[in-house]
C-alpha positions, 0 to 999 in steps of 0.5 A: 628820632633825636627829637624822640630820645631827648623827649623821652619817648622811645619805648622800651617794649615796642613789639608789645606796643604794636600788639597791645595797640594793634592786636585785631590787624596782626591776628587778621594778617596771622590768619590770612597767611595761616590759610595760605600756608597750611595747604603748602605744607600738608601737600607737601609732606602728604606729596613726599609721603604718598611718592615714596611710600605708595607709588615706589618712588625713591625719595630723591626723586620725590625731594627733586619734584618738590623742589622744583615746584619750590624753584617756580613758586619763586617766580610764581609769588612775585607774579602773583603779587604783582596781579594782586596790586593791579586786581586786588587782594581780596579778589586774588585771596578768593580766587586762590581759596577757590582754586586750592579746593579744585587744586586738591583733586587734581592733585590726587587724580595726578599722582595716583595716575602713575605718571611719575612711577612708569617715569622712574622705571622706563629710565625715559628722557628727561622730558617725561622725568620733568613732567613726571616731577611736576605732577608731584606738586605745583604751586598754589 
C-alpha cells in the first residue's frame, strides 16, 4: 500500500473505478439478488396487508408472524449458504426460483385457510398461535 502512495496510484474515485471496469459483474450480481429480494418484500407487505385487513387479524398479531419467520430466515440464509458452497450456486438460484413459484400457492391456500383467525379468536394455546403464525409467511 505505501508502495502505491509513493507511486502515486491510489485513485481518488475508486467506486467509479469498479463500476467503469466492472459494470456487467455488479449489474448481473444486482439482478441475482434483485430476483431474490423482491419475493420477500411483496410477501411480506401483501402478508401484513391481507391478516389484518381480510382475515381480522390484529396487527400485532400479524408483525409477530412476520417476525418470526425474519427470527428463522437468520438461521435459514447461512444454511442455505453453506449448501450452496457444497452444491453450487446456480443449482441452489434454480431450485429456489422453482420453489418460490410453488411457494406463492401455498402461501395463499395457507392463509386464506383461516388458520391464524380461528387461532386469535379461540384465545388456544401457544402451540396453535405458533403454527397459526407460521402460516403467515415462511422463509423462501
Amino acid at each position: 500500500m505505501s508502495r502505491r502512495i509513493q507511486l502515486k496510484q491510489i485513485s481518488r474515485l475508486p467506486s467509479w473505478d469498479a463500476v467503469r471496469g466492472h459494470w456487467k459483474p455488479i449489474l448481473l450480481s444486482a439482478l441475482a439478488r434483485m430476483s431474490e429480494q423482491a419475493p420477500f418484500y411483496v410477501i411480506t407487505a401483501f402478508s401484513l396487508a391481507y391478516l389484518t385487513e381480510d382475515q381480522g387479524c390484529s396487527q400485532t398479531f400479524a408483525l409477530a408472524a412476520i417476525l418470526s419467520a425474519a427470527a428463522l430466515e437468520v438461521v435459514v440464509v447461512p444454511a442455505f449458504g453453506h449448501l450452496s458452497d457444497s452444491v453450487g450456486r446456480k443449482k441452489i438460484y434454480m431450485m429456489g426460483a422453482a420453489l418460490m413459484g410453488v411457494y406463492g400457492f401455498v402461501l395463499f391456500a395457507a392463509m386464506d385457510s383461516g388458520i391464524a383467525a380461528r387461532s386469535r379468536s379461540s384465545g388456544s394455546s401457544w402451540r396453535s398461535s405458533r403454527t397459526a403464525c407460521s402460516t403467515a409467511r415462511r422463509p423462501r
